[in-house]
C-alpha positions in Angstrom: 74.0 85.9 91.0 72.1 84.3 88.0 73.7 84.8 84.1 71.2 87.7 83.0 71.1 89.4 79.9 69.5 92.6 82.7 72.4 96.2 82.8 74.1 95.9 86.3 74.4 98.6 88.1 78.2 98.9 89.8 78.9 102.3 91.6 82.2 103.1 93.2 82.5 104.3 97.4 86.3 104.6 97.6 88.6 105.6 95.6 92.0 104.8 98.4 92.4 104.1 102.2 90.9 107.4 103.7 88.4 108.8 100.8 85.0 110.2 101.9 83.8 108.5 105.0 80.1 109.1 104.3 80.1 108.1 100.5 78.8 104.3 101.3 75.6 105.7 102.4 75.8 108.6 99.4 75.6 105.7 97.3 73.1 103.6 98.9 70.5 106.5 99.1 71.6 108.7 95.8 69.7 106.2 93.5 69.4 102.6 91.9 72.6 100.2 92.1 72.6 97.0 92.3 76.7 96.2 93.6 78.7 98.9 95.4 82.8 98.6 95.4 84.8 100.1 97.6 88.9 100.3 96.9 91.4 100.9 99.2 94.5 99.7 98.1 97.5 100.9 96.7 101.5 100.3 96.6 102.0 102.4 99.7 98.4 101.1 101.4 100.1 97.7 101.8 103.6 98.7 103.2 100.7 100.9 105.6 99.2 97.5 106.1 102.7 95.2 106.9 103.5 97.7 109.5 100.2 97.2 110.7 100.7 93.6 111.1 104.0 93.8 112.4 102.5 95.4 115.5 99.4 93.0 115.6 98.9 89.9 113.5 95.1 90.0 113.6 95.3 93.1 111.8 96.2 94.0 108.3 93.0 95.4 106.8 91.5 99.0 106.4 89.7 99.2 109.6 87.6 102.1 108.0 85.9 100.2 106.5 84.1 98.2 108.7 83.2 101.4 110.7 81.3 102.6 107.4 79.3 99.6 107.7 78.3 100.2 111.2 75.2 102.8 109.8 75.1 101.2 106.0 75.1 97.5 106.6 71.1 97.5 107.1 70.2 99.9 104.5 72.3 97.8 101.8 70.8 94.5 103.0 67.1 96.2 103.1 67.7 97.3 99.5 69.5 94.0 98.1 72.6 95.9 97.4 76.1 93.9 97.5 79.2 95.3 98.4 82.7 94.0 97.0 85.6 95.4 98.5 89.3 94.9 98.8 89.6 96.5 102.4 90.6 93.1 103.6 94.2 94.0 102.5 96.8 91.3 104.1 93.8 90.0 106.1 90.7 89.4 104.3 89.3 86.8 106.6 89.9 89.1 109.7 88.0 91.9 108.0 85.4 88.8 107.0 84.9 87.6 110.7 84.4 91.4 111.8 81.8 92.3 109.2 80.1 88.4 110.8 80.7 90.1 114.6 78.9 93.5 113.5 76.0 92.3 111.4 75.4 89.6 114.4 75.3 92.7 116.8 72.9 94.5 114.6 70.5 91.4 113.8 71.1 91.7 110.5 71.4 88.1 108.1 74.4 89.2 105.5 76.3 86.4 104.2 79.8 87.1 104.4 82.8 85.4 101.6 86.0 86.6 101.4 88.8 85.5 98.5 92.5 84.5 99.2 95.5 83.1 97.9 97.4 87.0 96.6 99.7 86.4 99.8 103.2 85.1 99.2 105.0 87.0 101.9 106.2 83.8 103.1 108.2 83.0 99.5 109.8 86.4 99.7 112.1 86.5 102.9 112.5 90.3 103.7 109.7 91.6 102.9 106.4 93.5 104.8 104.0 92.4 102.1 104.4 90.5 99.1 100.8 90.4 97.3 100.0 88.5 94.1 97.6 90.9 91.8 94.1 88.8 91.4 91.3 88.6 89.1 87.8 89.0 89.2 86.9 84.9 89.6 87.3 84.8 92.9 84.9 87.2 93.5 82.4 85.9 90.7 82.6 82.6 93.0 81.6 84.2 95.9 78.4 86.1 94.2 77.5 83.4 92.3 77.1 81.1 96.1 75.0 84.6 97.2 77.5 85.9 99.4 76.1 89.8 99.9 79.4 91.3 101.1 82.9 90.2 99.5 85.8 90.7 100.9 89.4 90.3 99.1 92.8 91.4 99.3 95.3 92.5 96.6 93.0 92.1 93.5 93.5 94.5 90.8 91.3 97.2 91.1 89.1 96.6 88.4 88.5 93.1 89.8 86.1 95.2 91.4 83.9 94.9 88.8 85.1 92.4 86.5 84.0 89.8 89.5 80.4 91.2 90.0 79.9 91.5 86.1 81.3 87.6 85.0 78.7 86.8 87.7 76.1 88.8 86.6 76.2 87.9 83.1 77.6 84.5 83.6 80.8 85.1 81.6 83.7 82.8 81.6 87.6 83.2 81.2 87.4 82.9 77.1 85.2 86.1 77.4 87.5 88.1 76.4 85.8 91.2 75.2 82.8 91.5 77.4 85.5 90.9 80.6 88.1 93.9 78.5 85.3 95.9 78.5 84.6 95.5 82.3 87.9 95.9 83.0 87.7 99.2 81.2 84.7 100.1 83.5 86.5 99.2 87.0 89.6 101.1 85.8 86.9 104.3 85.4 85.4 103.6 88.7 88.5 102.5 90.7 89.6 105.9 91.7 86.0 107.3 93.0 85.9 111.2 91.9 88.4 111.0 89.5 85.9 110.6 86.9 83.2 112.9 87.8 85.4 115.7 87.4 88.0 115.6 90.9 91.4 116.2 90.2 90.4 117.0 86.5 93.0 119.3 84.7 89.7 121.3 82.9 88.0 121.4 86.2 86.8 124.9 85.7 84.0 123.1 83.6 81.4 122.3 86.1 81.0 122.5 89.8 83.7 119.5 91.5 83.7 121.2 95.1 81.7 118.1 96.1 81.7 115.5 93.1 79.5 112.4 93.8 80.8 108.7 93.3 80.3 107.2 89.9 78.9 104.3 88.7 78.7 102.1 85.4 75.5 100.6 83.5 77.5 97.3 82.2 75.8 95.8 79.4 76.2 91.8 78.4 78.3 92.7 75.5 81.0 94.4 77.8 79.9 98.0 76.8 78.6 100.4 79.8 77.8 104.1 80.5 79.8 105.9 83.3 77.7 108.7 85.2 76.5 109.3 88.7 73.4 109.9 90.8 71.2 112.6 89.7 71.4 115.6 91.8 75.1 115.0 92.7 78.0 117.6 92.2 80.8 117.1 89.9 80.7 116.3 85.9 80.8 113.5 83.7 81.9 113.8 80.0 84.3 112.7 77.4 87.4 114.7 79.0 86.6 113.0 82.9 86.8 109.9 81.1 89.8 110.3 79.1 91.4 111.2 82.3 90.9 108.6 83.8 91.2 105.7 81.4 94.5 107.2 80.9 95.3 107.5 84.6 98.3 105.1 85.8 98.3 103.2 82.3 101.2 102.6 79.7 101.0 101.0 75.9 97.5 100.1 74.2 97.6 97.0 76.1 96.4 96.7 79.7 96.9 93.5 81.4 95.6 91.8 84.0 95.2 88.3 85.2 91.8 87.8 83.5 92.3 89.4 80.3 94.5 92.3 78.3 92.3 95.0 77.3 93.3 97.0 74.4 92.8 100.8 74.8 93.6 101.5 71.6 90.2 100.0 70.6 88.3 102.2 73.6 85.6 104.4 71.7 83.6 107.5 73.8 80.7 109.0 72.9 78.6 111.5 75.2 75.4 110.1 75.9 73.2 112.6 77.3 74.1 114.7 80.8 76.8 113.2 83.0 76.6 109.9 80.5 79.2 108.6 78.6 79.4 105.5 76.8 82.3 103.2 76.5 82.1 100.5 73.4 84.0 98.7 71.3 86.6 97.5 73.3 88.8 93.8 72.5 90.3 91.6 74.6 93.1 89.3 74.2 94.1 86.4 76.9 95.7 87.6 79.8 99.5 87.2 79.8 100.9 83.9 81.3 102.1 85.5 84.6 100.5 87.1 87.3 102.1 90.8 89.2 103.3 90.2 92.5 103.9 93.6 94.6 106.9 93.5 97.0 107.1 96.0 99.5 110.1 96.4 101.8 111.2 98.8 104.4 114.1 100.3 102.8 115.6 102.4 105.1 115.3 105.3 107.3 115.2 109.1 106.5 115.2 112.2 107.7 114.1 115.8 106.1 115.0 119.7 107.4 113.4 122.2 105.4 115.3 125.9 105.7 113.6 128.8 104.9 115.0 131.6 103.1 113.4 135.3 102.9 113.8 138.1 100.9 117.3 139.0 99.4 120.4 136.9 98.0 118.4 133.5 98.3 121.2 132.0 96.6 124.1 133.0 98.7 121.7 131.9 101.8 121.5 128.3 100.6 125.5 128.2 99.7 125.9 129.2 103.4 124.1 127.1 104.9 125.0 124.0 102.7 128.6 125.0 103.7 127.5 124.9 107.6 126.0 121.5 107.1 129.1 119.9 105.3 130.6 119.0 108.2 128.0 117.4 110.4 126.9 115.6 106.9 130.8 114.3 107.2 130.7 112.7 110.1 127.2 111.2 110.0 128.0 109.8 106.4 124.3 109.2 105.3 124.4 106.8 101.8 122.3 109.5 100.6 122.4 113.3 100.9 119.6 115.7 98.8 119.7 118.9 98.6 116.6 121.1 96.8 116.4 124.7 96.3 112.5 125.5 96.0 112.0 129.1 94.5 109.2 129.7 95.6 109.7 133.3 96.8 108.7 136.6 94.7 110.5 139.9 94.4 108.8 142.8 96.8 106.7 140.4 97.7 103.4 141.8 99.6 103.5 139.1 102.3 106.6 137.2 104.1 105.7 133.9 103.1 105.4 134.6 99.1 108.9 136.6 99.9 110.7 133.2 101.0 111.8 129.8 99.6 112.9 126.5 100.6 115.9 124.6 101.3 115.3 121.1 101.7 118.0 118.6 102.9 116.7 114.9 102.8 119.0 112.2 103.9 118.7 108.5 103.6 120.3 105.5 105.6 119.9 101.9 107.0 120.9 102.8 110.1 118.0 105.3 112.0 120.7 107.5 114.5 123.2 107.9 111.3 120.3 110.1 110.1 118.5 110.9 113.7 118.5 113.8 116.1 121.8 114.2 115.6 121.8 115.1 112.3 119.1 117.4 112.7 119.7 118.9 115.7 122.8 120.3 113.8 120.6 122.1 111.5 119.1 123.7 114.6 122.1 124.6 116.6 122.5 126.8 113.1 119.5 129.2 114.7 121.6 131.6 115.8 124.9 131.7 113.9 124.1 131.8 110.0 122.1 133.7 107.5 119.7 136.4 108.2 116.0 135.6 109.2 117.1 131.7 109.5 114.1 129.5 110.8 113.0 125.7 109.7 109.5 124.4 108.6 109.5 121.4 111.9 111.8 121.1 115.0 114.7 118.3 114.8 112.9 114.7 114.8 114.6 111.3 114.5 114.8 109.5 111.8 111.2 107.9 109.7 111.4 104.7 108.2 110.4 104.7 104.4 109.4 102.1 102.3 110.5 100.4 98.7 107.8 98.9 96.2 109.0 96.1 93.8 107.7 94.0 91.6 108.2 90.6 90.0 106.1 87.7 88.1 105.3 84.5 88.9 102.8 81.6 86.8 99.3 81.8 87.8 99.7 78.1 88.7 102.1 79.6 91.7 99.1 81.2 93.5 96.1 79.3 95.0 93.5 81.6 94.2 90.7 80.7 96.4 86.9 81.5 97.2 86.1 80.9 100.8 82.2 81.0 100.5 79.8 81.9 103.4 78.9 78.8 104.5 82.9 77.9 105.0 82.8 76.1 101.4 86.2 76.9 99.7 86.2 77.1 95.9 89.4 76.6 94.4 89.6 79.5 91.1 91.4 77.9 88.0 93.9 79.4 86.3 93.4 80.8 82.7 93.7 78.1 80.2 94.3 80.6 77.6 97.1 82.8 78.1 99.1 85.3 75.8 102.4 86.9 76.0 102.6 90.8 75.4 104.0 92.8 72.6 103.5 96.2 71.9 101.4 97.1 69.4 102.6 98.4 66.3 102.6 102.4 66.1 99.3 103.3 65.1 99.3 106.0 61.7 99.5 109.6 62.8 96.6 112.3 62.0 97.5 114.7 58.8 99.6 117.1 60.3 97.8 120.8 60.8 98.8 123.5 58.6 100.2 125.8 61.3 100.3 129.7 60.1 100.9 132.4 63.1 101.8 130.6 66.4 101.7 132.2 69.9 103.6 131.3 73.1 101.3 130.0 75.6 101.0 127.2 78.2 100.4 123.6 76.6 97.5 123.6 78.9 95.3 126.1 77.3 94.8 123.0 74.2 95.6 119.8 76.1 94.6 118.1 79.2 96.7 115.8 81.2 96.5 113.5 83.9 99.8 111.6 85.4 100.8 108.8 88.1 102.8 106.5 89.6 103.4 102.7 88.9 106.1 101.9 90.9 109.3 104.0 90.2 107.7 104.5 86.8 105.0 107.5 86.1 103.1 108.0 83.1 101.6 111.1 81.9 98.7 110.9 79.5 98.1 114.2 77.5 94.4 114.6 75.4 93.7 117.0 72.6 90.0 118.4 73.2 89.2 119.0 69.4 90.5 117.3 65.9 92.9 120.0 65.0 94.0 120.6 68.6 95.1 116.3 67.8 96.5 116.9 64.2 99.1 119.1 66.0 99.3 118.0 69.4 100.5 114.6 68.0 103.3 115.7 65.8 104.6 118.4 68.1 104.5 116.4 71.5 107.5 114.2 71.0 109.7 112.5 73.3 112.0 115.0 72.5 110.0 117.8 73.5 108.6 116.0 75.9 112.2 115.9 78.1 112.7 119.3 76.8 109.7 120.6 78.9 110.4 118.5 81.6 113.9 118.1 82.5 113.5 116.2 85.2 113.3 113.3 82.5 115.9 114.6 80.0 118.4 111.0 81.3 115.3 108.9 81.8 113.9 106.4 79.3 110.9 107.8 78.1 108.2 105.7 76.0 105.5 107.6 74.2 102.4 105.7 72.9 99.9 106.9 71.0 95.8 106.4 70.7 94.3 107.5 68.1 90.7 107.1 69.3 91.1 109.2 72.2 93.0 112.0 70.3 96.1 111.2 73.6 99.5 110.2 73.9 100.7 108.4 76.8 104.0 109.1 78.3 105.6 106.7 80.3 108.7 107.8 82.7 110.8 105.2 83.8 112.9 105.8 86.9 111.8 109.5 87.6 110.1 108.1 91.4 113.2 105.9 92.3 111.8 102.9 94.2 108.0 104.5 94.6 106.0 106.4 96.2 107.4 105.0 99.8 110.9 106.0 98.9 109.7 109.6 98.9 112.1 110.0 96.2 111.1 113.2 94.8 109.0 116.3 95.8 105.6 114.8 94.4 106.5 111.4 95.1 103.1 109.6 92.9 104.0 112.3 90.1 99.8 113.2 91.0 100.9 116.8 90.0 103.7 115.8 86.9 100.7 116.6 84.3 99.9 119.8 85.2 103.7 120.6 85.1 103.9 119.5 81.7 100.2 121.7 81.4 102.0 124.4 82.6 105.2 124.8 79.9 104.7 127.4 77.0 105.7 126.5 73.7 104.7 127.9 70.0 100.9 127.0 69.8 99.0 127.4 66.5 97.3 130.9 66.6 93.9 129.2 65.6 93.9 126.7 68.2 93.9 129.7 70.9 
């Protein structure tokens, strides 16, 4: 690619390792784009990935991937289209060589890089996968030499597009805004459908059964336009947006390894039909370290779920806790859960809505302390406690489960490196220009709204929210959808009454930060997913559906806001 002052054209086919199959080709034949990206990693993609390579050394990558190219390699080559992907996961120049092996077998000339240096598993005895977080000049490198298909591992997401765009427009590391304002775009695009209205807490709004994949007009000044091909289903407006750009976040500073983006400078304006344009976004230099993902097998665990029906739910669980207490004994798992879903209804009109759940969850190094033996005392229970007694699965040995981790290291620890196509290997410099981060100062809050008559109703019926996982952390980002909806939402949703509606956090440190500009606050949890989503910690173990619980609560909303 050649510095232009000419929009590019970035659309999104893969939001994580198993989204839509067919979306490369969507996306090829939906309308104009000029670089497709495709993620598919995430905290528990690469533990997926170790064990992977554990078992075979010349894997390590999402192997869907390639087998999306088998019917879409042509078609992107015959219409000039470049792909950027980080499918190569632990082992970008496998995935390299096989994308080289298929488009030799179809007779088709695609130049092939690939970018590496993110692996330090070999520094950090123990783990499956230790993975530096990337940025986007590796990737710039590769474009730049006219490689047509890019393959990386552990980049950040929005490397995605950072790379494509600093090649596009010939930006360099001091470009601070223009690359914060591409780093705002990839974050929009990173997680496919999110944006066009999937998984959307006002999804009622337009027609998501099938939402296409989104793309993003980037500009030379950092500014783009996020919307889709005409004729796709799904939505795009301010409220997808907001979602999203509040999606796995925390303060008004966003860092990554090219440059901290400020959200608290984000601006959205709706810009005609599924359009909406993002400006005015700063930058700042990156911070002087780089995220470096450890990922661990932590254990072994094991799950029985009872089910309870109908009358004295209570007394059922007591029973058979009591029943379990002394197989628990002698195993001695370090960790024993129990969780008493109430799920059931009185005179309920089916069985199922009649009946609850009892889950027992146990946790240990050692696989037979929480095997068949464990569980198989559960079963031997069929016959000789409460009424009705039956379990979701048959007795199973023990799964192992994963811990993520994190730590930092200089960027001068990690060779960051741009194998080319021709076998030319570019080594990426780290940025001269660094920055330590601080929080921001606390933004002034909106005049409070005169509240007269209030009603008690569900949070949700004024406020959207989206939440997930970083980590053990989650965040949950809550929007107003009108001025005065803001004025009160931002007085009345403190961290107070934040624990207050979800207990679950009442003994966890919990950060609120506020921004202004998209009338949210952003809640971050720390703690509440133990050591991530691998652990299975808790019931939603990303916190995907923590939002809509906090959506859900009633408290004393304004009358007028109704």
């Amino acid at each position: 690619m050649t510095a232009t002052a000419t929009p590019l054209r970035i659309g999104n086919f893969s939001g994580f390792y198993g989204d839509r199959s067919s979306a490369l080709r969507e996306m090829l034949t939906g309308g104009e784009v000029d670089v497709l990206t495709g993620d598919y990693l995430a905290e528990l993609t690469m533990l997926i990935l170790g064990r992977d390579r554990l078992k075979d050394p010349g894997a390590g990558y999402a192997r869907t991937f390639a087998r999306q190219l088998e019917d879409t390699l042509g078609l992107a080559h015959e219409r000039g289209v470049r792909i950027v992907t980080n499918a190569g996961g632990l082992n970008p120049a496998g995935l390299a060589d096989k994308v080289r092996e298929l488009a030799e077998r179809l007779g088709i000339p695609v130049r092939v890089a690939h970018v590496e240096g993110d692996d330090l598993t070999a520094a950090h005895p123990g783990t499956l996968a230790a993975h530096a977080y990337l940025g986007g000049f590796g990737i710039a490198e590769c474009l730049r030499a006219g490689a047509d298909v890019v393959i990386t591992g552990r980049v950040t997401d929005a490397a995605l597009v950072t790379g494509p765009a600093a090649a596009h427009f010939g930006w360099g590391p001091g470009d601070h805004d223009q690359l914060a304002g591409a780093v705002v775009a990839g974050h929009l695009l990173e997680c496919g459908t999110q944006v066009t209205g999937g998984n959307y807490a006002f999804f009622q709004d337009g027609d998501v059964r099938r939402p296409g994949f989104p793309l993003a007009e980037i500009h030379a000044d950092g500014s783009s336009v996020v919307t889709k091909h005409p004729g796709t289903g799904g939505f795009v407006d301010t409220g997808t947006v907001t979602a999203q750009l509040l999606y796995e976040t925390g303060g008004a500073r966003y860092a990554g390894p090219d440059v901290t983006a400020r959200l608290d400078t984000v601006r959205l304006r709706q810009d005609g039909p599924d359009r909406v344009r993002i400006e005015g976004v700063r930058g700042e230099a990156p911070p002087p370290t780089l995220k470096v993902g450890l990922n661990r097998l932590g254990g072994f665990r094991n799950e029985v779920a009872f089910v309870l029906t109908g009358l004295d739910i209570e007394a059922k669980a007591e029973l058979v806790r009591d029943q379990m207490d002394a197989a628990l004994a002698k195993a001695a798992p370090d960790e024993v859960r129990w969780e008493l879903a109430r799920t059931d209804r009185a005179d309920a009109d089916t069985e199922e809505t009649a009946s609850a759940l009892l889950r027992l969850v146990v946790r240990d190094a050692d696989p037979e302390v929480v095997g068949r033996g464990l569980s198989g005392a559960a079963i031997e229970l069929a016959l000789a406690s409460y009424p009705g007694f039956h379990v979701l699965a048959p007795p199973g040995k023990g799964s192992p489960y994963g811990v993520f981790d994190h730590v930092a290291v200089p960027h001068g620890a990690v060779d960051h490196v741009a194998v080319l196509h021709d076998g030319r290997r570019i080594e990426v410099a780290a940025p001269q220009q660094t920055l330590p981060l601080s929080e921001v100062p606390e933004p002034e809050l909106p005049e409070p709204l005169h509240v007269g008559s209030t009603r008690r109703a569900p949070l949700g019926h004024v406020a959207g929210a989206r939440s997930g996982d970083k980590g053990g952390d989650a965040n949950v980002g809550v929007w107003a959808r009108s001025a005065d909806a803001w004025r009160w939402l931002a007085h009345e949703l403190t961290v107070e009454r934040f624990r207050e509606l979800l207990p679950e956090a009442r003994d966890l440190p919990v950060t609120r930060h506020v921004l202004p500009h998209l009338r949210a606050l952003n809640f971050v949890v720390t703690g509440i997913l133990g050591a991530g989503v691998a652990a299975q910690h808790r019931f939603d173990p990303q916190a995907k559906a923590l939002g809509e619980w906090l959506r859900s609560r009633h408290l004393d909303i304004p009358e007028d806001l109704l």
